[in-house]
SERO-4910 file (N, C-alpha, C, O; in steps of 0.05 Angstrom, whole numbers):
BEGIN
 pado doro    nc1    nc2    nc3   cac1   cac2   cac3    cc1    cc2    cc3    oc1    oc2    oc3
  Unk    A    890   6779   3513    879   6801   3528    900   6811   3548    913   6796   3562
  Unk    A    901   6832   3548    923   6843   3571    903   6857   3591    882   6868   3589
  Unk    A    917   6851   3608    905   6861   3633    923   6869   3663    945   6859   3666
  Unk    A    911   6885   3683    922   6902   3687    911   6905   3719    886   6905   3723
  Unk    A    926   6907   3738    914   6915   3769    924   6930   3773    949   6927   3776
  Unk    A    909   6955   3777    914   6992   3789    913   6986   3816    892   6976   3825
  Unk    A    930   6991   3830    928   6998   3863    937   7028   3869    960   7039   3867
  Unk    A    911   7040   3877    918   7072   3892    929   7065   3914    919   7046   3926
  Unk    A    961   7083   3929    968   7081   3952    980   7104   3965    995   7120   3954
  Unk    A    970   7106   3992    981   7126   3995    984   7127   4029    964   7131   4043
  Unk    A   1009   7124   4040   1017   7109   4064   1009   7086   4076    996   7082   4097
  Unk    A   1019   7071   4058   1017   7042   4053   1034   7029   4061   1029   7005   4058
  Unk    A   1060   7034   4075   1084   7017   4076   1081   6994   4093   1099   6978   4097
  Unk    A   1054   6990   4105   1047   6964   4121   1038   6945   4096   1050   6928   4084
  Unk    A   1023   6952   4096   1003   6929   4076   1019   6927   4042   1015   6905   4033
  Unk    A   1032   6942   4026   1035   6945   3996   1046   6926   3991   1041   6917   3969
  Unk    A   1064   6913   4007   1084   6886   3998   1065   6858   3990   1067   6841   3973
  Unk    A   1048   6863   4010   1038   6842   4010   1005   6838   3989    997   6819   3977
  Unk    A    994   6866   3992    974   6865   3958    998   6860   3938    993   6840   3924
  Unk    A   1021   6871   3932   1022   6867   3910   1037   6828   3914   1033   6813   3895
  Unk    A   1049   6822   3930   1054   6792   3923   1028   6767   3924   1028   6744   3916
  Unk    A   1006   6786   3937    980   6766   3935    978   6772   3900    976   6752   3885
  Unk    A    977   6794   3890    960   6793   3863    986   6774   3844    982   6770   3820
  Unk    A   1004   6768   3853   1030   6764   3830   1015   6732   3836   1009   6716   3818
  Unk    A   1011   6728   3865   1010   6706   3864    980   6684   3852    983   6662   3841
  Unk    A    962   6693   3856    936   6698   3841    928   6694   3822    913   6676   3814
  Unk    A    945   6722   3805    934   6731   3779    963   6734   3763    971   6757   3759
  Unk    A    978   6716   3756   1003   6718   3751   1007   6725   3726   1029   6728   3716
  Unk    A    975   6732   3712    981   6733   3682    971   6771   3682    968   6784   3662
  Unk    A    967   6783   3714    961   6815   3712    984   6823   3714   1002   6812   3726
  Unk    A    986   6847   3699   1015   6868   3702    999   6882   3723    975   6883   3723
  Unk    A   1021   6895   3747   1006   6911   3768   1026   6944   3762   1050   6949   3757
  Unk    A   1003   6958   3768   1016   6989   3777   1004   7002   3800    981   7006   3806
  Unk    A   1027   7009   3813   1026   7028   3838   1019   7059   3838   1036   7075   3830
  Unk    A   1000   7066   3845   1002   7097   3838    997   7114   3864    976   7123   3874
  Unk    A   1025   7116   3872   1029   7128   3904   1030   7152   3900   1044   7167   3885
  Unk    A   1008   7158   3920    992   7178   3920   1010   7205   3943   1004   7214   3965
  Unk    A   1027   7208   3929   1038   7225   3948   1053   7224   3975   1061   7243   3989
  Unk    A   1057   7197   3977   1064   7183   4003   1085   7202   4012   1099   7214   3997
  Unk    A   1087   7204   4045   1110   7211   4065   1121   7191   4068   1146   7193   4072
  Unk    A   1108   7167   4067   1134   7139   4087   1140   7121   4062   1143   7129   4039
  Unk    A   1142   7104   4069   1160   7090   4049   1140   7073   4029   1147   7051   4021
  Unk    A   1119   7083   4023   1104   7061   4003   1119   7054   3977   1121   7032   3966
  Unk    A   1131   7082   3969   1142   7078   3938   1164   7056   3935   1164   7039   3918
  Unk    A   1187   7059   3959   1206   7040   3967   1200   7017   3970   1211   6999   3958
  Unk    A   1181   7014   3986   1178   6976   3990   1164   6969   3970   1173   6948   3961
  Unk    A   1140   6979   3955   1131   6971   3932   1152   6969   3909   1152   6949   3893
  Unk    A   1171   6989   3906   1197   6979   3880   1210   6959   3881   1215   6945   3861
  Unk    A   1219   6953   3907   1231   6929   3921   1223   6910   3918   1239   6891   3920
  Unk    A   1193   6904   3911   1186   6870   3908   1194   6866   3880   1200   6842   3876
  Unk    A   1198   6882   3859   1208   6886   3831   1178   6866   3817   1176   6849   3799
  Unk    A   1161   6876   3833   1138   6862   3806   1110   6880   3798   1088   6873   3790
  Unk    A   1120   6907   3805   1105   6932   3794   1124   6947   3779   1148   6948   3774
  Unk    A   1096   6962   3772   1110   6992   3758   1100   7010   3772   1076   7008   3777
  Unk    A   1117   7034   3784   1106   7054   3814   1116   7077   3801   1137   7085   3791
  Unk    A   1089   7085   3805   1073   7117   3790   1077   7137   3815   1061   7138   3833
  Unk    A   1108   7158   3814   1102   7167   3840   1081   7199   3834   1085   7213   3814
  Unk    A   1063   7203   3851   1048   7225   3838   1069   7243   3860   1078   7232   3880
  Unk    A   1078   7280   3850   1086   7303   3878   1076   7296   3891   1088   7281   3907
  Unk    A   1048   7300   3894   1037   7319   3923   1007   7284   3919    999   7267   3903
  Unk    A   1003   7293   3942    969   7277   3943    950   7291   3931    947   7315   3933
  Unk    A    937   7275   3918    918   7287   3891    887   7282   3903    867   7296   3898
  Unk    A    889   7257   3922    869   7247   3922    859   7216   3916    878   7206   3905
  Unk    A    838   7197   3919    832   7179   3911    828   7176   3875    840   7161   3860
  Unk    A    810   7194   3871    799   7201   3849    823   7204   3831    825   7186   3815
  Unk    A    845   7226   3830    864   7230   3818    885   7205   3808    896   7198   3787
  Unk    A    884   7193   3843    902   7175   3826    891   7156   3817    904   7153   3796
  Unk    A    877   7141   3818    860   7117   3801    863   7125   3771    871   7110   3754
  Unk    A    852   7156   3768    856   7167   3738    874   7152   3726    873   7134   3710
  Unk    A    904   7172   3745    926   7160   3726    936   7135   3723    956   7128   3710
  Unk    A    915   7116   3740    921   7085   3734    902   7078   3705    904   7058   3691
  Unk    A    885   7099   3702    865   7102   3677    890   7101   3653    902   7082   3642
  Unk    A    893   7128   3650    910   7140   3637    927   7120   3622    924   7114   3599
  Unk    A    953   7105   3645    971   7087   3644    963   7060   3627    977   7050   3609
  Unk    A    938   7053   3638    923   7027   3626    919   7040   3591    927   7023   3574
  Unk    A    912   7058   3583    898   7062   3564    917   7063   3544    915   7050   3523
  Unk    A    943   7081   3551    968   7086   3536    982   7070   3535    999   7072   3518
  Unk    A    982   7047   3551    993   7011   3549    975   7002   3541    970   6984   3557
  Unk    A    955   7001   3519    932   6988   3516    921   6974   3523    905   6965   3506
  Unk    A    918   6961   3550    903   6950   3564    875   6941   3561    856   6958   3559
  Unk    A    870   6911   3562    835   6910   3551    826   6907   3580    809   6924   3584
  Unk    A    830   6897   3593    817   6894   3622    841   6908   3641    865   6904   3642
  Unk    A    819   6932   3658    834   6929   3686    816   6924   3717    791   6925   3719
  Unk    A    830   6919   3734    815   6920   3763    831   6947   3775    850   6961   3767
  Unk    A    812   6947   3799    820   6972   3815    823   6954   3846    804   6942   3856
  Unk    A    843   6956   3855    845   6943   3878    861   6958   3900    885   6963   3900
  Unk    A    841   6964   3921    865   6981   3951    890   6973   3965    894   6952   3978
  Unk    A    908   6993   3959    925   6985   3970    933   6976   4005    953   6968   4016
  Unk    A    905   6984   4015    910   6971   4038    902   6942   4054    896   6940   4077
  Unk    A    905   6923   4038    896   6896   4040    879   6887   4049    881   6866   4062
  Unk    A    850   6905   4045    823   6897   4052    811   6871   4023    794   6854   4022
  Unk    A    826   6878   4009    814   6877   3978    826   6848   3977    850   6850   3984
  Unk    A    819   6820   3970    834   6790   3972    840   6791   3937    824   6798   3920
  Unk    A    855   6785   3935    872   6777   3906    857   6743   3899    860   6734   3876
  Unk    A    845   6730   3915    842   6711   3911    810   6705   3895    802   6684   3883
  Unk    A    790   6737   3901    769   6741   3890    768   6755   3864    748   6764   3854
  Unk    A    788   6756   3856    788   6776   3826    778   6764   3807    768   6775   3788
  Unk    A    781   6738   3812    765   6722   3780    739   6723   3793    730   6704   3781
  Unk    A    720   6731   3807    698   6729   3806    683   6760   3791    661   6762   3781
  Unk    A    707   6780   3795    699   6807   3787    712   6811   3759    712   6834   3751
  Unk    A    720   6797   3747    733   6796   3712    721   6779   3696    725   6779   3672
  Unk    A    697   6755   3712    688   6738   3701    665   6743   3678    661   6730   3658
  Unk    A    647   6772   3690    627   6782   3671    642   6792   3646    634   6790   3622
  Unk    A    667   6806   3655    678   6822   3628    689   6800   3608    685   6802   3584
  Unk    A    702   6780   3620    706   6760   3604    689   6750   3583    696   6749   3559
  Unk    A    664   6742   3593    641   6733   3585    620   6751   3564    599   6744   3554
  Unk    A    635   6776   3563    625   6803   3555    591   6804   3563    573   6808   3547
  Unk    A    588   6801   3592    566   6809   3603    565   6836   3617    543   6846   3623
  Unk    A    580   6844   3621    590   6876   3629    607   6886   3618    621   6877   3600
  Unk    A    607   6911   3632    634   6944   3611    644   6942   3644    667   6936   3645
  Unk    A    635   6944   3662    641   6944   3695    632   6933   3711    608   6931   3710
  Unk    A    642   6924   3729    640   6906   3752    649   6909   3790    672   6911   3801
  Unk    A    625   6908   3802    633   6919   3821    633   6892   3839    615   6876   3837
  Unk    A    656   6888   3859    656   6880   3870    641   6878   3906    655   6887   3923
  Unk    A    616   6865   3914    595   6880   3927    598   6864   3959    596   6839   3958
  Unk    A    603   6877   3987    606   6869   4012    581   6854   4011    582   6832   4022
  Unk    A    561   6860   4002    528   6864   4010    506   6848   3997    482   6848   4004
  Unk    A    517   6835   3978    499   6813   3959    499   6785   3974    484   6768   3966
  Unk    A    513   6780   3993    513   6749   4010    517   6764   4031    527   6786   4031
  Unk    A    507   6749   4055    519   6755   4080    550   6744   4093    560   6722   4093
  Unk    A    561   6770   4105    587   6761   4101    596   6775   4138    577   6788   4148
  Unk    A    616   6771   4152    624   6783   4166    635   6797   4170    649   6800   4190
  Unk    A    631   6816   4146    642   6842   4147    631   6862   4160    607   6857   4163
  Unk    A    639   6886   4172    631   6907   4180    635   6931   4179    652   6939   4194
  Unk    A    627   6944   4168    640   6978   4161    623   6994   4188    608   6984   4205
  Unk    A    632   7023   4186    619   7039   4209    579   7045   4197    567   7041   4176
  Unk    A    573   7054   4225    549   7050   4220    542   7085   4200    521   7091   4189
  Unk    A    559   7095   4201    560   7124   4171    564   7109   4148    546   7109   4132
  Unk    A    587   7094   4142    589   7084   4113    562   7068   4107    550   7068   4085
  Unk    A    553   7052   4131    517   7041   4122    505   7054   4115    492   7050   4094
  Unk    A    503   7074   4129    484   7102   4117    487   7105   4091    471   7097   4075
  Unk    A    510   7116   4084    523   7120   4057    514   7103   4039    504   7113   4018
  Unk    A    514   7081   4041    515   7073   4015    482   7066   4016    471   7063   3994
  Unk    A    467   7064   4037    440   7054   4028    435   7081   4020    418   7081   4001
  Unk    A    444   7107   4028    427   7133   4008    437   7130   3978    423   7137   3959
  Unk    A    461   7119   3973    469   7124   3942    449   7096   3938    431   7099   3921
  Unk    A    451   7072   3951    436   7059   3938    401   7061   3933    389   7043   3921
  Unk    A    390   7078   3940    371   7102   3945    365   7111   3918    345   7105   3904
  Unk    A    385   7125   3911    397   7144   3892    397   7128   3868    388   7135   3846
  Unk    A    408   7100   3874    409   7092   3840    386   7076   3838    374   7079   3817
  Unk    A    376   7064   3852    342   7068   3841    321   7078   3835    298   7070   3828
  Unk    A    332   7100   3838    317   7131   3832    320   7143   3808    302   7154   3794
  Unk    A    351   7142   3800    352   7163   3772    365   7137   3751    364   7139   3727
  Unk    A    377   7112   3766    380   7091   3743    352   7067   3738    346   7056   3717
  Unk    A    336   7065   3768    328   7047   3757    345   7014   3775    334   6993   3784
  Unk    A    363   7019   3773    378   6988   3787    377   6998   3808    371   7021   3816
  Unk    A    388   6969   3823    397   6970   3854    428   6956   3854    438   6934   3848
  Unk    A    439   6983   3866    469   6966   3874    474   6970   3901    468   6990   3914
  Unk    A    484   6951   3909    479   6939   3942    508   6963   3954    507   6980   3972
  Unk    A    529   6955   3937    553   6968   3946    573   6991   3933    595   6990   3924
  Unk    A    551   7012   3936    572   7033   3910    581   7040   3934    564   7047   3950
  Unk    A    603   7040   3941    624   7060   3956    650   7031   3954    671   7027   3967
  Unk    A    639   7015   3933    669   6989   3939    683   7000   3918    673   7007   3897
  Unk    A    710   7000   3926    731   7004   3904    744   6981   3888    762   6983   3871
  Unk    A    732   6960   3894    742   6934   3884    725   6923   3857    710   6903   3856
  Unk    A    730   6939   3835    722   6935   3809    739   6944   3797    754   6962   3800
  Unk    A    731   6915   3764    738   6912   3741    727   6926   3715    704   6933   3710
  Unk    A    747   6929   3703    739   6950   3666    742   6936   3646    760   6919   3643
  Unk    A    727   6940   3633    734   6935   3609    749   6958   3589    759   6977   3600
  Unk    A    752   6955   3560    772   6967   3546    758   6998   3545    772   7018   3546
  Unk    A    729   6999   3544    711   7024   3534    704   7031   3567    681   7039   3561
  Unk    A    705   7034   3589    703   7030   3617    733   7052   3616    733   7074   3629
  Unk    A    748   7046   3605    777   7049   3619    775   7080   3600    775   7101   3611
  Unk    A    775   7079   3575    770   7105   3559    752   7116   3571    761   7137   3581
  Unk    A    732   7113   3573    713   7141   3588    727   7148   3615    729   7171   3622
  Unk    A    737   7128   3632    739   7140   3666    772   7156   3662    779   7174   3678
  Unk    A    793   7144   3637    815   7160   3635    815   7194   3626    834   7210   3624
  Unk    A    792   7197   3622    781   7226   3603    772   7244   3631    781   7265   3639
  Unk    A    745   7224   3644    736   7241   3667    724   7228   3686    705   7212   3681
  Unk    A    735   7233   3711    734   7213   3730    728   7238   3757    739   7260   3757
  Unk    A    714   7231   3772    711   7251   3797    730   7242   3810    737   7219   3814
  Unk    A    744   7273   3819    758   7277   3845    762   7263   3872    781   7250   3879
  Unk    A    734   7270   3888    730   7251   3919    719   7231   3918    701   7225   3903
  Unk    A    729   7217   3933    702   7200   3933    687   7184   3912    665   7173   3915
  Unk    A    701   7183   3893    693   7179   3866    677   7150   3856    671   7146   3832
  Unk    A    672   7136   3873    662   7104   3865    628   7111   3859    617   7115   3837
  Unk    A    619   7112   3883    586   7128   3872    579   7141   3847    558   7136   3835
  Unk    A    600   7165   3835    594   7177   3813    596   7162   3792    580   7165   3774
  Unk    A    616   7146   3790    631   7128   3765    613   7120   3762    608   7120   3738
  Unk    A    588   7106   3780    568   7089   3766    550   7101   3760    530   7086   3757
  Unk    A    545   7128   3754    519   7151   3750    540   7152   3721    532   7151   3698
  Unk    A    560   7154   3728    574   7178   3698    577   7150   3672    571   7155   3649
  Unk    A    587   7123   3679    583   7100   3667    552   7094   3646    550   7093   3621
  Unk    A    524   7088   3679    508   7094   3666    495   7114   3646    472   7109   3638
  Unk    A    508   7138   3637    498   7156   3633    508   7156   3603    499   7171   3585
  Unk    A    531   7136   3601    541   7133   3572    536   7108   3566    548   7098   3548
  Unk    A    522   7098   3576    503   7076   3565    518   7040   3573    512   7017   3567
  Unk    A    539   7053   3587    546   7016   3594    537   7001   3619    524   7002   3640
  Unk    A    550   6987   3606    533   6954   3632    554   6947   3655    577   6938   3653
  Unk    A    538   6954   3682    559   6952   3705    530   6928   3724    505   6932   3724
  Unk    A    546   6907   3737    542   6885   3755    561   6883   3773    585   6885   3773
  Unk    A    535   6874   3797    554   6865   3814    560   6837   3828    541   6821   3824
  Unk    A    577   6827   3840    582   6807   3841    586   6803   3868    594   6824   3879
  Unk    A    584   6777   3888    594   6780   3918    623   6768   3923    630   6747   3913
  Unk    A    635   6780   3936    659   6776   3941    667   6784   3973    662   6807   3982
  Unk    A    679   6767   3986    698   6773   4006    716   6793   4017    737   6799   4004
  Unk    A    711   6807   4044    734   6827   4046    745   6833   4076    731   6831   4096
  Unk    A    769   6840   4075    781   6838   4103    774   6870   4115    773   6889   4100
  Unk    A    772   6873   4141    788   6902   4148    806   6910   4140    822   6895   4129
  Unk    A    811   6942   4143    830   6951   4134    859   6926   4149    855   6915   4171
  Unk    A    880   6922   4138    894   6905   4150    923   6924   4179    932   6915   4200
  Unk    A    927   6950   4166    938   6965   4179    936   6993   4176    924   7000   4156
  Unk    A    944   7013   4193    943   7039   4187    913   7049   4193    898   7037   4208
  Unk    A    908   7070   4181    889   7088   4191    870   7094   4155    880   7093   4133
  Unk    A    837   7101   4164    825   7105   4138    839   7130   4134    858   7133   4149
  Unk    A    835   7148   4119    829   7183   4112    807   7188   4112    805   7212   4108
  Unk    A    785   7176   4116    761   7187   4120    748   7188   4145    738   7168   4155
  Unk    A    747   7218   4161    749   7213   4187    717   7218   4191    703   7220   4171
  Unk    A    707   7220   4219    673   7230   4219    674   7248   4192    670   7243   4168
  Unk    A    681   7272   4208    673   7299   4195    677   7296   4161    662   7307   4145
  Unk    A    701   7276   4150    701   7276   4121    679   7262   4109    663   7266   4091
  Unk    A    684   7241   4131    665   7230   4110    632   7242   4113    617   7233   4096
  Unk    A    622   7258   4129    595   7272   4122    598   7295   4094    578   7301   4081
  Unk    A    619   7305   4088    632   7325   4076    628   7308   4060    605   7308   4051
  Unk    A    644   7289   4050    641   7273   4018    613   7263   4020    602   7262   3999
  Unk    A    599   7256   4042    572   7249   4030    554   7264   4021    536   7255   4007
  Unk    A    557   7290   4029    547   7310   4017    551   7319   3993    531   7322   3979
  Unk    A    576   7325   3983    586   7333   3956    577   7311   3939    562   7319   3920
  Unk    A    584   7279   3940    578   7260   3925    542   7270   3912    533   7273   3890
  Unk    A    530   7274   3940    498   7276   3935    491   7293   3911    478   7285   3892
  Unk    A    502   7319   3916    499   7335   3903    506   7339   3873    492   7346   3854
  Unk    A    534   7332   3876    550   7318   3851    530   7300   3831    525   7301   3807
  Unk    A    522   7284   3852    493   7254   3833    477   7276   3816    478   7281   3792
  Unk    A    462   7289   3838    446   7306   3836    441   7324   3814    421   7326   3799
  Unk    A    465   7337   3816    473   7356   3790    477   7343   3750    468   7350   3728
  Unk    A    496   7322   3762    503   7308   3737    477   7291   3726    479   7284   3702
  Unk    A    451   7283   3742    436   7280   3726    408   7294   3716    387   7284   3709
  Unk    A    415   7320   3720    402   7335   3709    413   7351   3688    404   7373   3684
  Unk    A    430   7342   3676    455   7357   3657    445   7335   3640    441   7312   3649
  Unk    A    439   7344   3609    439   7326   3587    458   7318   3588    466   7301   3572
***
């Protein structure tokens, strides 16, 4: 099985060295790719420098959504049977990935989310992203039926049919919430699992107040729309 860790980055030059030597060290049997998202500072540089990626420089900033794609894309055209999606800003532990590859292994899932919110943990996000996700989690008991504790985590695994649908069409912002409306809607099996997670380790989010009410809105609507579309 080949397999594969996508890290979106995009002014990263604090933290990139060190996701990518945690996952080498970890998961020594994952190929990793960088897909720097447009960076001004030096992410592309110090990520080439550890010489144990492949660094996807995108022009301009595309976005979250965009670039994960082309970690889609990349995986699919290297045939890839499993990938994870992991942030480049070292919230995400390299040391929990076998707990989020373990269903696909087992072929108990197509996707796997890795969830803050299934054990109690000491983590803390702002009291908006709580909001956030208990409305999506709202939301997917409403038009799926399940309950997922943590759709706004970026820390999930694919499988081979996972990776073909999200390389075709994948939302733009914000995109973790939709993936699991647009997933379910083609009929695969996404779980979640509890896992561990740090603060951001350096640098600044991009999602400031005002964005992130702006993406919680569009996401809504976005849900909204897409499941009333055959």
């Amino acid at each position: 099985m080949k397999k594969i860790a996508i890290i979106p980055a995009f002014n990263e030059e604090r933290n990139i060295e060190g996701v990518i030597l945690s996952l080498r060290q970890y998961q020594p049997d994952f190929d990793i790719v960088v897909i720097n998202d447009g960076s001004t500072d030096e992410t592309s540089t110090i990520a080439r420098k550890t010489g144990q990626a492949v660094i996807i420089d995108l022009p301009a900033n595309v976005g979250i959504g965009g670039a994960v794609q082309t970690g889609f894309l990349y995986s699919l055209r290297k045939n890839y049977d499993l990938a994870i999606q992991i942030d480049g800003d070292g919230q995400h532990e390299a040391s929990e990935i076998q707990k989020i590859i373990e269903p696909i292994l087992t072929n108990q899932a197509d996707m796997v989310i890795g969830s803050r919110f299934l054990l109690p943990s000491k983590y803390r996000s702002t009291w908006l992203r709580r909001l956030g996700i208990k409305i999506f989690s709202l939301l997917n008991l409403i038009f799926l039926g399940e309950k997922f504790t943590d759709s706004t985590s970026g820390f999930r695994a694919f499988n081979r049919r996972a990776i073909e649908i999200l390389s075709r069409e994948y939302p733009d912002d914000f995109p973790e919430p939709e993936a699991i409306f647009l997933l379910k809607k083609k009929g695969l099996r996404i779980v979640e699992v509890p896992v561990s997670m740090k603060i951001r380790q350096s640098g600044k989010s991009s999602l400031t107040f005002f964005r992130s009410i702006y993406y919680m809105i569009k996401v809504l609507l976005a849900i909204s729309v897409s499941m009333l579309r055959k």
